[in-house]
C-alpha positions in Angstrom: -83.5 202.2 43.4 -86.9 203.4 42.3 -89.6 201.1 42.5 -92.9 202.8 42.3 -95.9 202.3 44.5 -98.4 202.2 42.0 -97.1 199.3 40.6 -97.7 195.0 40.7 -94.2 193.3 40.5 -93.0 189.5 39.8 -90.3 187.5 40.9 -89.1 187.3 37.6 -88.4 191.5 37.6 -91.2 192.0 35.5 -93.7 194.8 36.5 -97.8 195.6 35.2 -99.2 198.6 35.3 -103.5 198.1 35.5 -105.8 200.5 33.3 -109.1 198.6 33.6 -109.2 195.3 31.7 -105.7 196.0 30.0 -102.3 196.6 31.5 -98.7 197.4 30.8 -95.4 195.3 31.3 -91.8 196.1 31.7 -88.9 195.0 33.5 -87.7 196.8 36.5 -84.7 199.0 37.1 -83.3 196.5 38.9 -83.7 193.9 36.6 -82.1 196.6 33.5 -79.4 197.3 35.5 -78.7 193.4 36.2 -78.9 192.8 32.2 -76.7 196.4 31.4 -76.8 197.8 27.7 -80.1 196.4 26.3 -79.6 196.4 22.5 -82.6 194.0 21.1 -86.3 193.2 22.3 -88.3 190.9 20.7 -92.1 189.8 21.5 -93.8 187.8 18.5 -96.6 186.8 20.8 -98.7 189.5 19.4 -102.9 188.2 19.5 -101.2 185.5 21.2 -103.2 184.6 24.8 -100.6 183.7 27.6 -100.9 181.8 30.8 -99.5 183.5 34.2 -95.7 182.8 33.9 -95.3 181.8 29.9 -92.6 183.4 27.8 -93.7 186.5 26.1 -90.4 187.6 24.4 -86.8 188.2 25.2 -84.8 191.1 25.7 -80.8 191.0 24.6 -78.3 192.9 26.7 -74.9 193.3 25.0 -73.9 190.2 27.3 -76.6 188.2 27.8 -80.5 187.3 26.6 -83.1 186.7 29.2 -86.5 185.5 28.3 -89.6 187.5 29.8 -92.7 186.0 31.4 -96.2 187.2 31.5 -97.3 188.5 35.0 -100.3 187.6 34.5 -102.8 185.4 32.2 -103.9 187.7 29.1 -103.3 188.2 25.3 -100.6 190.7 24.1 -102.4 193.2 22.4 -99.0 195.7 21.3 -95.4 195.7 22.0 -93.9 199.1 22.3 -93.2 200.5 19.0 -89.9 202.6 20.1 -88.4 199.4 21.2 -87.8 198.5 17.7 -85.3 201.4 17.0 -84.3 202.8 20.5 -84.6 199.6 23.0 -81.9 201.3 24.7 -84.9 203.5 26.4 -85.7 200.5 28.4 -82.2 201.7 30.6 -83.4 205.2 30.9 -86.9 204.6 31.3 -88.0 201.2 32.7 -91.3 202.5 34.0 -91.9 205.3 31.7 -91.5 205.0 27.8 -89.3 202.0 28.1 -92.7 200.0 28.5 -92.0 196.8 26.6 -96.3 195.1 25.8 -99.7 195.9 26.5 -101.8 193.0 27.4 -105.8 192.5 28.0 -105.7 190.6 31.1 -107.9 187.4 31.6 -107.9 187.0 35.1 -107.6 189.8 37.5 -107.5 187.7 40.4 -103.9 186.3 39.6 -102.7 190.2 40.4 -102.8 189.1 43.9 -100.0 187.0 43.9 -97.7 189.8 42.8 -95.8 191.8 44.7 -96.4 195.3 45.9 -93.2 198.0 45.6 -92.8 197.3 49.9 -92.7 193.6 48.7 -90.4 193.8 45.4 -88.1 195.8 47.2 -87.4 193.2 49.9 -86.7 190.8 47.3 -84.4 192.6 45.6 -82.5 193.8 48.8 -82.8 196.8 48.1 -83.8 198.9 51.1 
């Protein structure tokens, strides 16, 4: 399974990726492969600012939908614009294109309580 070092990882499968004051969200390969064929995303919390752990959209898998959390405190800035034709990228790509929002975070010291890829990946069982 790949999990990538240079990632921060939550229980809830969601990962951030940190460029300064903003960062990037997805949810992990694990947590795509778990859902399967992922046919519908939907974040309306655009300008929206989010405590650590609040719903910031849902993503609908051909069986299922599951809601996604915010890793972090921040305010969604963008949601992925290839999601809204192609969300399909998010089981090809979790980490790359399949990004799903970029957030301006509010507190940088909640990234501590996440989970490095050593971390993650003992969670998931997957080493």
């Amino acid at each position: 399974m790949n999990i990538p070092e240079n990632l921060k990882y939550s229980t809830d499968h969601e990962w951030i990726r940190v460029e300064g004051n903003e960062a990037y969200l997805g949810i992990t390969e694990f947590a795509q492969g778990e859902l399967g064929d992922i046919v519908f995303v939907e974040v309306e919390t655009v300008d929206e600012e989010l405590a650590q752990g609040d719903v910031f959209g849902t993503i609908e898998a051909v069986k299922t939908v599951s809601d996604m959390l915010m890793p972090v405190s921040g305010t969604v800035l963008e949601v992925n614009p290839m999601l809204e034709n192609k969300p399909e990228v998010i089981n090809k790509d979790p980490y790359g294109d399949g990004w799903i929002a970029r957030i301006s975070i509010k507190d940088a010291s909640e990234l501590s309580a996440l989970m490095d890829a050593e971390a993650y990946a003992e969670h998931t069982n997957a080493h």
